[in-house]
C-alpha positions as a printed NumPy array, in Angstrom:
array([[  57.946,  104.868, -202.716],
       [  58.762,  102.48 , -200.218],
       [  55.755,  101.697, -197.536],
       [  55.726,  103.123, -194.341],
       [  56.643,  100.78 , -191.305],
       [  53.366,  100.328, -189.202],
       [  54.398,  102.31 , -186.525],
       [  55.062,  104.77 , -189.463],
       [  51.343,  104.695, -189.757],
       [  50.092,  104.811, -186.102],
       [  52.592,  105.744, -183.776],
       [  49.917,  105.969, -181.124],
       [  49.98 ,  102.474, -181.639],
       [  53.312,  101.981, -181.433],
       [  53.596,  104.089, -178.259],
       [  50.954,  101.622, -176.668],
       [  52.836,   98.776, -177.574],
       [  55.801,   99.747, -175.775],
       [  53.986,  100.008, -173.004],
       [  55.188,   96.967, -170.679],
       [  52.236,   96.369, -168.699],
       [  49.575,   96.996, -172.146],
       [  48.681,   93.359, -171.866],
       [  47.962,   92.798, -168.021],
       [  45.936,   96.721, -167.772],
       [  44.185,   94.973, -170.893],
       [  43.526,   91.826, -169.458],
       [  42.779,   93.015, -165.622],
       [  40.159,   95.652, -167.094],
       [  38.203,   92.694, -169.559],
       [  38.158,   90.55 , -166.628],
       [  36.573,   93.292, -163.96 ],
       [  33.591,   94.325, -167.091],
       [  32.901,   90.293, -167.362],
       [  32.464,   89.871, -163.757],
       [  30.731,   92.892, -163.794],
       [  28.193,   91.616, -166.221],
       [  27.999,   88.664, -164.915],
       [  27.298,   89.359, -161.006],
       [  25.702,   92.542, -161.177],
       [  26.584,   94.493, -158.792],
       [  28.56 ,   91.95 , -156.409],
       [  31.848,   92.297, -158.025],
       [  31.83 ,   96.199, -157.598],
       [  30.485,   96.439, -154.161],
       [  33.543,   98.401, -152.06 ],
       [  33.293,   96.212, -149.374],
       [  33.856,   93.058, -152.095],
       [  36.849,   95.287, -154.258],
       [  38.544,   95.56 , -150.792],
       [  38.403,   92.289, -149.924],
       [  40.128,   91.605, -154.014],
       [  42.75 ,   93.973, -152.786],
       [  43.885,   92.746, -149.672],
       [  43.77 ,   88.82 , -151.115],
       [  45.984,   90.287, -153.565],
       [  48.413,   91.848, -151.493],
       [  50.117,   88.609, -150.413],
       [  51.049,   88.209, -154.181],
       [  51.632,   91.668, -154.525],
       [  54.368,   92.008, -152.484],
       [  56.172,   88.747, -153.185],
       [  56.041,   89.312, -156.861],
       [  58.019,   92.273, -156.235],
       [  61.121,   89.807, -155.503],
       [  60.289,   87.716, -157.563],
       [  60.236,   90.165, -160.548],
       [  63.896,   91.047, -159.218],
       [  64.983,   87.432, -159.737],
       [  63.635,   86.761, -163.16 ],
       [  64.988,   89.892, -164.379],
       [  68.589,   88.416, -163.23 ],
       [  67.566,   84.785, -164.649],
       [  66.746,   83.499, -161.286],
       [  63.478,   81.95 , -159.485],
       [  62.46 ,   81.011, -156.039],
       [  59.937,   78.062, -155.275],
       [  60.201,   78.529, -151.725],
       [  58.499,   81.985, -151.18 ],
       [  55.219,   80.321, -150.065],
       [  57.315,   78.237, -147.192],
       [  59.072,   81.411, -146.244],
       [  55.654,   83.065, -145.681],
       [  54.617,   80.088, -144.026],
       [  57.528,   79.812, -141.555],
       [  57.68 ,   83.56 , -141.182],
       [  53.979,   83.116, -140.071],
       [  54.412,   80.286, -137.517],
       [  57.808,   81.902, -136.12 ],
       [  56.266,   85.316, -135.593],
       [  53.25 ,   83.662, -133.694],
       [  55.181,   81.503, -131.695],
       [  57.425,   84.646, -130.185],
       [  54.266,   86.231, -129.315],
       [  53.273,   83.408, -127.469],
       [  56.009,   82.979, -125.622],
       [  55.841,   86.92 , -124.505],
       [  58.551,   88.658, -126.96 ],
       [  57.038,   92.139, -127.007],
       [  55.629,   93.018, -130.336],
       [  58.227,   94.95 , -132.44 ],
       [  60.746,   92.082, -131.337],
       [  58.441,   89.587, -132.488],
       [  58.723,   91.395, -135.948],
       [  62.165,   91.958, -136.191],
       [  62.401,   88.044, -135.425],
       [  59.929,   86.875, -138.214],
       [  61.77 ,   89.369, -140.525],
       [  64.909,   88.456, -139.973],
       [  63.928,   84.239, -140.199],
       [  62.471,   85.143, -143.674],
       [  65.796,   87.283, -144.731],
       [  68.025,   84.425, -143.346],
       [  65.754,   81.864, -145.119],
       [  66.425,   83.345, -148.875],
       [  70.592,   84.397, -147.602],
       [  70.094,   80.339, -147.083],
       [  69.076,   79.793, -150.489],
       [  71.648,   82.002, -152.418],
       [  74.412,   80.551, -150.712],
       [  73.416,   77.336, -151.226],
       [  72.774,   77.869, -154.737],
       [  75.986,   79.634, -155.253],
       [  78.431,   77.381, -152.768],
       [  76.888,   74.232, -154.341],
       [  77.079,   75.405, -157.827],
       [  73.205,   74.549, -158.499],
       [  70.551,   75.868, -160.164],
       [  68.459,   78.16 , -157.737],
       [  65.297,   75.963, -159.299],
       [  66.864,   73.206, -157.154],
       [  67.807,   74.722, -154.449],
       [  64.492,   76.27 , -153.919],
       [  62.487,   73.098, -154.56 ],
       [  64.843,   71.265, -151.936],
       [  64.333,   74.145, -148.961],
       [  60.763,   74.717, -149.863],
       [  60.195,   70.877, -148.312],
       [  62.546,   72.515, -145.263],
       [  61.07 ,   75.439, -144.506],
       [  57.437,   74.352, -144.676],
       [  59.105,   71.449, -142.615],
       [  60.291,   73.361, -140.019],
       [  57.028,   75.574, -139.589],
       [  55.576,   72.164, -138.811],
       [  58.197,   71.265, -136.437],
       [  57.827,   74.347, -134.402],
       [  53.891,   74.793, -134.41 ],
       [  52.839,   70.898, -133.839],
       [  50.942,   70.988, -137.554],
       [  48.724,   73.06 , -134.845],
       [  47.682,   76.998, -135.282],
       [  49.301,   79.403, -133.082],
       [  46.942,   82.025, -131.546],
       [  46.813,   81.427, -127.934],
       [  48.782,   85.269, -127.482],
       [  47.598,   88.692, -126.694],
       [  46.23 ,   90.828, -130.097],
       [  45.595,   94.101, -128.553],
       [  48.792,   95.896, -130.196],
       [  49.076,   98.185, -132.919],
       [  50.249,   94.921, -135.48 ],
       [  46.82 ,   93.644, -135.014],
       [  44.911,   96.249, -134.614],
       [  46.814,   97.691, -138.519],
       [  46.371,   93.996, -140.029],
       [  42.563,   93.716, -139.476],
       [  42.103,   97.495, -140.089],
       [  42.154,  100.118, -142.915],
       [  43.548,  103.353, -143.361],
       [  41.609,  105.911, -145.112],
       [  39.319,  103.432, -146.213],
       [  42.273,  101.171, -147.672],
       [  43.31 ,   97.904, -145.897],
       [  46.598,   98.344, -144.579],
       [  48.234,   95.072, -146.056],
       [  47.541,   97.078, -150.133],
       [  49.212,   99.704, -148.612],
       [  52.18 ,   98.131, -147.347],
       [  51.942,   96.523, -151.283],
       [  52.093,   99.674, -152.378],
       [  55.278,  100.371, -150.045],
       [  56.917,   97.484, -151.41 ],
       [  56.517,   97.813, -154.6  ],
       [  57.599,  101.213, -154.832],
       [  60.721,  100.799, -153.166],
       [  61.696,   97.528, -155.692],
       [  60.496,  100.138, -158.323],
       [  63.336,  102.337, -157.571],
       [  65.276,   99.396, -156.811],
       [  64.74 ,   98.105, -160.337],
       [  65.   ,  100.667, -162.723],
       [  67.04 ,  103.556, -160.594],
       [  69.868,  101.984, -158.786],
       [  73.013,  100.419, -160.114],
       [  71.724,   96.946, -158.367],
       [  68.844,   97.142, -160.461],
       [  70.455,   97.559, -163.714],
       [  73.139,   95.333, -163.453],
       [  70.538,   92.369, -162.221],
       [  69.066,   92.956, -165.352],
       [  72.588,   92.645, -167.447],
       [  72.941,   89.332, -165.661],
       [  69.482,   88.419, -166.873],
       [  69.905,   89.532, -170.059],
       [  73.659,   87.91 , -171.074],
       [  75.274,   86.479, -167.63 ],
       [  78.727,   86.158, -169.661],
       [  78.431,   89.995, -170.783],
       [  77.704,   90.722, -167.526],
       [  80.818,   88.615, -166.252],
       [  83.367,   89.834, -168.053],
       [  82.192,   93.829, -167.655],
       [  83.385,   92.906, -163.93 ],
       [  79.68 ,   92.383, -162.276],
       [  80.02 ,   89.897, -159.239],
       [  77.574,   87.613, -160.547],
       [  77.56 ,   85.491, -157.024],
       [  76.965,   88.624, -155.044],
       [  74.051,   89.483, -157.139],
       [  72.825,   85.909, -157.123],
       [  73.014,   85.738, -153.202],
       [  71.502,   89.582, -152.279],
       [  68.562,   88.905, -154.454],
       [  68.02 ,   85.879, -152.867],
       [  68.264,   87.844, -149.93 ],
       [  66.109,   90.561, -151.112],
       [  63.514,   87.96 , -152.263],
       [  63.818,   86.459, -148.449],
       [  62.882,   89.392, -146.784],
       [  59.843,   90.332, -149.196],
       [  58.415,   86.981, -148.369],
       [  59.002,   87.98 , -144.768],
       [  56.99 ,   90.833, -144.864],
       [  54.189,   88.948, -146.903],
       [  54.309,   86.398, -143.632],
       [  53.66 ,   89.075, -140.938],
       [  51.121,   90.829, -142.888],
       [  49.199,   87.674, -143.05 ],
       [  49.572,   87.06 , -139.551],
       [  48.161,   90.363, -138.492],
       [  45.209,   90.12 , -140.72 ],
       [  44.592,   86.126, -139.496],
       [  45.16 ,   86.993, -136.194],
       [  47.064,   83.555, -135.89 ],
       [  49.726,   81.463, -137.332],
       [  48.862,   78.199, -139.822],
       [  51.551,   75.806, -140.889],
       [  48.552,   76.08 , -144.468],
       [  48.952,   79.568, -144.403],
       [  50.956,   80.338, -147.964],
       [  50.635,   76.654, -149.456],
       [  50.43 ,   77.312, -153.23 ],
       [  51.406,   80.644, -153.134],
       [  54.831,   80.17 , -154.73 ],
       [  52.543,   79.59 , -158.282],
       [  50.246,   82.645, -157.782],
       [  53.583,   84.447, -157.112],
       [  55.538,   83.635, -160.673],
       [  52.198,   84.146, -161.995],
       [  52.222,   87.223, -160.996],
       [  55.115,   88.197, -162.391],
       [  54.663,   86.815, -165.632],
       [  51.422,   88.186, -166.318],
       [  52.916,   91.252, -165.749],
       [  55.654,   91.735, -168.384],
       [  58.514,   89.718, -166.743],
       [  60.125,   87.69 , -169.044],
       [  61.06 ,   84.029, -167.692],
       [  64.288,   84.53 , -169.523],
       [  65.439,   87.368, -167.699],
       [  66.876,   90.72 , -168.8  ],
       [  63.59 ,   92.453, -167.973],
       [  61.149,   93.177, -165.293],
       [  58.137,   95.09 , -164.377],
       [  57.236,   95.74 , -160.603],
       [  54.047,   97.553, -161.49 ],
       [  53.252,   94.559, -163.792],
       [  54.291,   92.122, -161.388],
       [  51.406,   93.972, -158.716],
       [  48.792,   94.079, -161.794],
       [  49.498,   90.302, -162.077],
       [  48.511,   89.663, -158.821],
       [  45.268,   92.347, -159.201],
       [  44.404,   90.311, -161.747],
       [  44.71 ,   86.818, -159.897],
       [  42.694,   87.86 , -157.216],
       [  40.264,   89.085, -158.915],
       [  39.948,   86.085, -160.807],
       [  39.706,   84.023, -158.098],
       [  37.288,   86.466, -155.988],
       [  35.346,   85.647, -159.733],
       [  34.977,   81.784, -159.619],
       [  33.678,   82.893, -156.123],
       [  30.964,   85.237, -157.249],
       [  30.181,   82.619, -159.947],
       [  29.587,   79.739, -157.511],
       [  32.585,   77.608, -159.288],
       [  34.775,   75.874, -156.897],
       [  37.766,   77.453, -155.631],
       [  40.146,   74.971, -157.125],
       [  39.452,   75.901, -160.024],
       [  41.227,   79.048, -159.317],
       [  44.866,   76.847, -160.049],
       [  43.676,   75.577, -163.319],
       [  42.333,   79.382, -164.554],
       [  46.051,   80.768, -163.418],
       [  47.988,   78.54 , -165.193],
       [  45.896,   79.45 , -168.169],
       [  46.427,   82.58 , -167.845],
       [  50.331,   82.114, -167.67 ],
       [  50.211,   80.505, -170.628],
       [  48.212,   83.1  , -172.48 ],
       [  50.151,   86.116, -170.889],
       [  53.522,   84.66 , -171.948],
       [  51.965,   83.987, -175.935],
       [  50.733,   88.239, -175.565],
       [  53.952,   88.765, -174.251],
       [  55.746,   87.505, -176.929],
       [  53.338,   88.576, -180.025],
       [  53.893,   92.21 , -178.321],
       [  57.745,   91.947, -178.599],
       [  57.567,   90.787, -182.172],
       [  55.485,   93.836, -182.717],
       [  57.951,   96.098, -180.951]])
């Protein structure tokens, strides 16, 4: 008698390996019962898990593009300069009197235009979105220079409802998770329920296939672009409301934590598959790391050298898991 397959033997095991986002839950839970050993009760104070939440929120959000564009094969290194110049160009409408939702709309639309810039470019020019991204990351962050003086923007009235929502909770939960939550949910049903969604991931998973079944592969390439524009967007004004100003810094680096975030959760850098619920875990578990080093009295730069371990070791995990599958 021939032996039985292992997932013959456990299926419960099996089951839990084709669970996409197995290896971040795994890896997000170790990390909170270390830190819990380790600071007492510091980590797990609600004011201090808050604080984790809302850090992580930035990512959050982003990596819900982002996990849209490596599903289709694609990646964008300018996210963090779209935050940044969403930031600076939301602040400086303020200042100059623009009533509030305006001001939005503005900084929304800048951060939509910003990733339309990049598809287009990347699909006019015939380039790799890689280089594109790297070439309008030095713009963008350029340009949010440019229009602030390398100065912060604040000088502008904060009693509105952006303000008052960005610095606040509801129920108990800071707004910015909750707009997270938003966003992630709607690239959920993006993702896995629309048409859009499953035909990104055919482009991701065999662009020729994908080509010759009649999918516009430049009109995918540009919208998701697009897409990945406007999440970045929306990352920007949340960050102004809770900073209560705009900083040509604000969102330097975040273009790593971002693809990390995605990663770690289950999105393969090849493309073909994606996980937006992952992609948010990923970023859970960043910020928590970092809020760690914190706790632990490390420096905070070490916080770049502990996520791109953690890339590495999510992508070996990933892969051991698919070999098991």
């Amino acid at each position: 008698m021939r032996d039985r397959m292992p997932s013959e033997k456990n299926p419960t095991w099996h089951r839990l390996l084709a669970f996409d986002e197995v290896g971040v839950v795994v890896a997000l839970l170790s990390v909170c019962g270390l830190l819990w050993l380790a600071t007492g009760d510091q980590f797990v104070r609600p004011a201090n898990l808050l604080q984790v939440a809302r850090q992580a929120s930035s990512y959050g959000i982003m990596a819900v593009g982002m996990v849209l564009l490596l599903s289709m094969g694609e990646i964008d290194l300018s996210v963090g300069a779209i935050l940044t110049l969403v930031n600076i160009v939301t602040a400086v409408a303020l200042r100059e009197g623009m009533p509030m939702p305006l001001a939005v709309v503005v900084g929304l639309a800048t951060g939509t235009l910003c990733g339309l810039a990049n598809g287009l470019l990347g699909v006019l020019l015939r380039i790799p979105t890689i280089i594109v991204t790297l070439g309008t990351m030095s713009v963008f962050r350029g340009l949010a220079l440019v229009l602030s003086k390398a100065t912060p923007v604040g000088n502008f009235t904060k009693d509105n409802l952006l303000f008052s929502l960005g610095s606040g909770n509801v129920l108990g939960v800071p707004t910015s998770v909750l707009v997270m939550l938003a966003v992630g949910l709607a690239g959920h049903m993006i993702l896995g329920h629309t048409a859009f969604g499953w035909r990104a991931q055919a482009i991701g998973s065999n662009a020729q296939a994908a080509r010759f079944s009649g999918i516009p592969l430049d009109r995918y390439r540009v919208a998701a672009m697009t897409i990945m524009g406007l999440v970045a967007g929306i990352a920007g004004v949340m960050e102004l409301a809770f900073l209560q100003s705009g900083s040509p810094t604000t969102g330097q680096g975040y273009e790593l934590y971002v693809i990390a975030s995605a990663v770690i959760g289950g999105t393969a850098l090849t493309g073909g598959s994606g996980s937006v619920a992952g992609g948010i875990l990923g970023a859970l578990l960043i910020a928590v790391i970092r809020n760690g080093l914190v706790l632990l009295e490390f420096s905070a730069y070490w916080g770049t050298v502990v996520t791109g371990a953690v890339i590495i070791a999510a992508v070996a995990i990933g892969g051991w898991v698919k070999r098991k599958q």
